[in-house]
MDAnalysis code that builds the backbone (N, CA, C; Angstrom):
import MDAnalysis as mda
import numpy as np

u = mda.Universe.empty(261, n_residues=87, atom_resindex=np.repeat(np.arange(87), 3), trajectory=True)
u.add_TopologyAttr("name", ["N", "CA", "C"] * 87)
u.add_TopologyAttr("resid", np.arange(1, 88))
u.add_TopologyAttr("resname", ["UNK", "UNK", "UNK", "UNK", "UNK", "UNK", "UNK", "UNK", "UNK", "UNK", "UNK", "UNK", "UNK", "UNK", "UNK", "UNK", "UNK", "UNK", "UNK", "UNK", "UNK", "UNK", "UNK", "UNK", "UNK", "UNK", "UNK", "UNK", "UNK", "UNK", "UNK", "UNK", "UNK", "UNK", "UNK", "UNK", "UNK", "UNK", "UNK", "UNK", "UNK", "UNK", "UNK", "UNK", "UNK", "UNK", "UNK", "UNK", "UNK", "UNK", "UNK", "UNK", "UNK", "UNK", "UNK", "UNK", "UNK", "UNK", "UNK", "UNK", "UNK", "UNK", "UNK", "UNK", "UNK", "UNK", "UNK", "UNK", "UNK", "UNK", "UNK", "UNK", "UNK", "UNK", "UNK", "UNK", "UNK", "UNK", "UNK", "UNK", "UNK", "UNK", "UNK", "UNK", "UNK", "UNK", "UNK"])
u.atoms.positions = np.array([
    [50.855, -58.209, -17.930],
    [50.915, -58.964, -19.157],
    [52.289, -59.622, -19.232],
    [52.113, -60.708, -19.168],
    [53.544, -61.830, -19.170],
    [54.032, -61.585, -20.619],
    [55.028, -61.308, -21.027],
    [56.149, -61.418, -22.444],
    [56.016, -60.251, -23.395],
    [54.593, -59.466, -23.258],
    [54.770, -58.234, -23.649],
    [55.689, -57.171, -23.319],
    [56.487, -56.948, -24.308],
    [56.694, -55.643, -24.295],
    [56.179, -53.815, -24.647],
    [55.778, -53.538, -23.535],
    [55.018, -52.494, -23.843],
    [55.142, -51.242, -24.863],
    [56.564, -51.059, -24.854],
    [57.154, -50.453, -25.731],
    [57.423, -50.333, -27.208],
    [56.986, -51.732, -27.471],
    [57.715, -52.360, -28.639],
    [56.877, -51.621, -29.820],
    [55.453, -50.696, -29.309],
    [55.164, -50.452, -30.739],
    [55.521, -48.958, -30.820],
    [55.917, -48.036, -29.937],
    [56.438, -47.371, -30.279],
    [57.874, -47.320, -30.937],
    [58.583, -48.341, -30.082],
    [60.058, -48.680, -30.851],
    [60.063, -49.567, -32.471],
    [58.603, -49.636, -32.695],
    [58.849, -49.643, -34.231],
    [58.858, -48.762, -34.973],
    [58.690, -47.522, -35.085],
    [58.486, -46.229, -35.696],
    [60.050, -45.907, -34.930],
    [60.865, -45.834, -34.521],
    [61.969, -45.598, -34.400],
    [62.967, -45.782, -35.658],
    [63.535, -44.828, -36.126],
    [64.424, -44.504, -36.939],
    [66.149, -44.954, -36.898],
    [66.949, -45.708, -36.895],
    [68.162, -45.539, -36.257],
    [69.152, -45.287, -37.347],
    [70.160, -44.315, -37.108],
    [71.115, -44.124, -38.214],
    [72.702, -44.050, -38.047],
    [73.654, -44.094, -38.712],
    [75.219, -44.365, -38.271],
    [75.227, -43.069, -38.628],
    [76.522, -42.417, -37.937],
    [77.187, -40.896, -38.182],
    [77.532, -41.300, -39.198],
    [77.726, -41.055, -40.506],
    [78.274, -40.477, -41.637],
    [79.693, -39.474, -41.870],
    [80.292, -39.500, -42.328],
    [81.100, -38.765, -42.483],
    [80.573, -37.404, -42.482],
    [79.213, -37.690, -43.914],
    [78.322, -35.857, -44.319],
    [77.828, -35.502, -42.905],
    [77.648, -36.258, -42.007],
    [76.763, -35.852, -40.681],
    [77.504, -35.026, -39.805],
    [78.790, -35.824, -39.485],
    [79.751, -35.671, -39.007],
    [80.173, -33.908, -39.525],
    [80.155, -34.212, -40.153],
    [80.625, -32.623, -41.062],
    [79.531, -31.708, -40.829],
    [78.522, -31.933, -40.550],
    [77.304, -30.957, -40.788],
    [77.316, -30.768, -39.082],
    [77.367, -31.617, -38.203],
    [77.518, -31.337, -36.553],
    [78.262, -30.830, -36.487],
    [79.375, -30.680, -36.804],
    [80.129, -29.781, -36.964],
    [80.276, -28.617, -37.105],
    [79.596, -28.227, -38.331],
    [79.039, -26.703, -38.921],
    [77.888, -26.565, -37.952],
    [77.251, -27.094, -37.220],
    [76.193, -26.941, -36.757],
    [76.521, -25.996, -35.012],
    [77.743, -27.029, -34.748],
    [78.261, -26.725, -33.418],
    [79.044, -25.494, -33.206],
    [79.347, -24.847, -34.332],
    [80.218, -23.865, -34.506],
    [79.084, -22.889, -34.399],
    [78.336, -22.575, -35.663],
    [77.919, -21.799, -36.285],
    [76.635, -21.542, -34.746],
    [76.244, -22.424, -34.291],
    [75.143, -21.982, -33.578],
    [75.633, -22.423, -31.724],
    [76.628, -22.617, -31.780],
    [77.604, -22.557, -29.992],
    [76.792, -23.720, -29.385],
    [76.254, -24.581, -30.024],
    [76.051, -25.863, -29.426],
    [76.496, -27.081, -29.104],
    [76.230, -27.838, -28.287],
    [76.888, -28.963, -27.522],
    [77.135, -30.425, -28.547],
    [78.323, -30.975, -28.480],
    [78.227, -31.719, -29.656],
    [77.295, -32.809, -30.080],
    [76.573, -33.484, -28.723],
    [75.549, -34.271, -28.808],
    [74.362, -33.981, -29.605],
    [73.770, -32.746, -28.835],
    [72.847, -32.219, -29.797],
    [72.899, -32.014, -31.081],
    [74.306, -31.549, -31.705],
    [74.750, -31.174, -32.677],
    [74.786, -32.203, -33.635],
    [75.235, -33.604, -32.927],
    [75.139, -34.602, -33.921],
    [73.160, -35.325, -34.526],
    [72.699, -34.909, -33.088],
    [71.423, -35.130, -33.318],
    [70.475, -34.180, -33.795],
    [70.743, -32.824, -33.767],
    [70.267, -32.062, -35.015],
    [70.712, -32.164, -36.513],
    [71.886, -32.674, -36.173],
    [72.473, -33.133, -38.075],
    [71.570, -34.432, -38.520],
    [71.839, -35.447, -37.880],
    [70.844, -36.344, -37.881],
    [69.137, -35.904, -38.424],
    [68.868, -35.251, -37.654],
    [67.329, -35.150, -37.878],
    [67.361, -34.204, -39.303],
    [68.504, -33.371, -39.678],
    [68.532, -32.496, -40.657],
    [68.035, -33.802, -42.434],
    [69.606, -34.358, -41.841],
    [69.322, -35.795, -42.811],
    [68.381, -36.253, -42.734],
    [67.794, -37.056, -42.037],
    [66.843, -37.324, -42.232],
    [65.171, -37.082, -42.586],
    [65.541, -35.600, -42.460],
    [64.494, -35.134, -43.415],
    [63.457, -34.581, -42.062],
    [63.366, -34.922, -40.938],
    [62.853, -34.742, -39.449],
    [62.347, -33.178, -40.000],
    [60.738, -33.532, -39.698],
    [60.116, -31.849, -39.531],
    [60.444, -30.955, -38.244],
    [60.787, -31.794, -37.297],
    [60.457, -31.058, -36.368],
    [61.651, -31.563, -35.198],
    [62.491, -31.212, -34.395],
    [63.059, -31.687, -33.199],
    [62.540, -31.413, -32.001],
    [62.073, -32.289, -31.193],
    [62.042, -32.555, -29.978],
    [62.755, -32.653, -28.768],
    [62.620, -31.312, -27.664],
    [63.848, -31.284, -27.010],
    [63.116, -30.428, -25.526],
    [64.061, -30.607, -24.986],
    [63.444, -29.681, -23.567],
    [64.527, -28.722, -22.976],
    [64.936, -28.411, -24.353],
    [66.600, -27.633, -23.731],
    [66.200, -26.717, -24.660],
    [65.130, -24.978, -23.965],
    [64.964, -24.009, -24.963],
    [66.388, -23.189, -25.266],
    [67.670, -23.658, -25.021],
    [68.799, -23.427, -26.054],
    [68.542, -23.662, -27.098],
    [68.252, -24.501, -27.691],
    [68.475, -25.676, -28.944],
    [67.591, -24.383, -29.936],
    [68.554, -23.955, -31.260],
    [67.932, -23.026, -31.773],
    [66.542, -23.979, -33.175],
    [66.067, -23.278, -33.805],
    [65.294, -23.695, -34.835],
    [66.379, -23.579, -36.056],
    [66.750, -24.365, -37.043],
    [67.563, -24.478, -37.995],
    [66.653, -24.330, -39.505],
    [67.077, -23.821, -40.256],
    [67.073, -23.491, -41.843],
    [66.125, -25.083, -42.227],
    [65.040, -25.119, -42.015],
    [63.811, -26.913, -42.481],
    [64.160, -27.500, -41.096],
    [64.326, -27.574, -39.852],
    [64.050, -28.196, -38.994],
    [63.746, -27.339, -37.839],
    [62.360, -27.260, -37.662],
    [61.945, -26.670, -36.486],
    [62.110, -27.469, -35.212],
    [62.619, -26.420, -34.181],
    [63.007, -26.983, -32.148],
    [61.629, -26.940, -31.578],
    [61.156, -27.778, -31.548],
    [59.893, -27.773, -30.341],
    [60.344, -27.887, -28.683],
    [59.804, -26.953, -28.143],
    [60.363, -27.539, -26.412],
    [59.328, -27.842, -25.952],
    [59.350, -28.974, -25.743],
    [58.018, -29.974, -24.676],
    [57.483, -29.135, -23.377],
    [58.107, -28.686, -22.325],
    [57.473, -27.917, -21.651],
    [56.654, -26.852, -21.817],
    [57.421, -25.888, -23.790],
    [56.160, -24.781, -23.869],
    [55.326, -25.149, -24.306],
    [55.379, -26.696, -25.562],
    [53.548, -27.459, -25.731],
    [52.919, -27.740, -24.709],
    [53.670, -27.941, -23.700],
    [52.783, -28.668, -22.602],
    [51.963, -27.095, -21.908],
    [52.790, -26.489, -21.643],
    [52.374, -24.983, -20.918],
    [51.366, -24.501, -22.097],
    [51.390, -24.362, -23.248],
    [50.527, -24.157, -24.208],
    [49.288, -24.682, -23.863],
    [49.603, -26.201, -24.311],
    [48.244, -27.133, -24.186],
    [47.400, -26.493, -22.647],
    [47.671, -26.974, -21.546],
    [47.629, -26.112, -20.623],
    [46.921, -24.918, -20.303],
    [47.173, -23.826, -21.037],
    [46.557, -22.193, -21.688],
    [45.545, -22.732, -22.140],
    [45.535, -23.416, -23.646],
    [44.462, -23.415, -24.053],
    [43.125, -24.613, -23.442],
    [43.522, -25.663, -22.310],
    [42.405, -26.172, -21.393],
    [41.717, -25.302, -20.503],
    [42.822, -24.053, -20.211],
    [42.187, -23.240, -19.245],
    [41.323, -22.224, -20.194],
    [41.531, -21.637, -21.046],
    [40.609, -21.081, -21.669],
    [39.101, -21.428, -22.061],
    [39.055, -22.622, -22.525],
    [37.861, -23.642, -22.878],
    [37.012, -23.296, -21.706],
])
């Protein structure tokens, strides 16, 4: 397909946000309190703000936080998985 971008409708449901000072501060508390890496840290503050049910990650470090549950993609996938083989 010439000029399509394939992507583009998922990258409309994309969210984008600036660090904040409050964010900034909360990655912070975040990185301390739970010995995590500051990236993540800023992107679990992020998703905190933003209200995010759920984080998406493949690093089963990444703990579950106080309203934002850690999903790790490999154990849905290993899940999903279990339950095809069961069927």
């Amino acid at each position: 397909m010439h000029g399509v971008d394939s992507t583009s409708a998922w990258k409309a449901s994309w969210t984008t946000m600036s660090i904040s000072p409050n964010i900034a501060e909360e990655a912070a508390k975040l990185r301390a309190s739970y010995n995590i890496r500051t990236p993540d840290a800023i992107q679990m503050a992020i998703a905190t703000f933003a209200r995010a049910e759920f984080f998406l990650t493949n690093d089963k470090r990444l703990p579950s936080l106080p309203g934002l549950q850690t999903l790790v993609l490999d154990e849905l996938i290993k899940d999903s998985d279990d339950l095809k083989e069961d069927s």
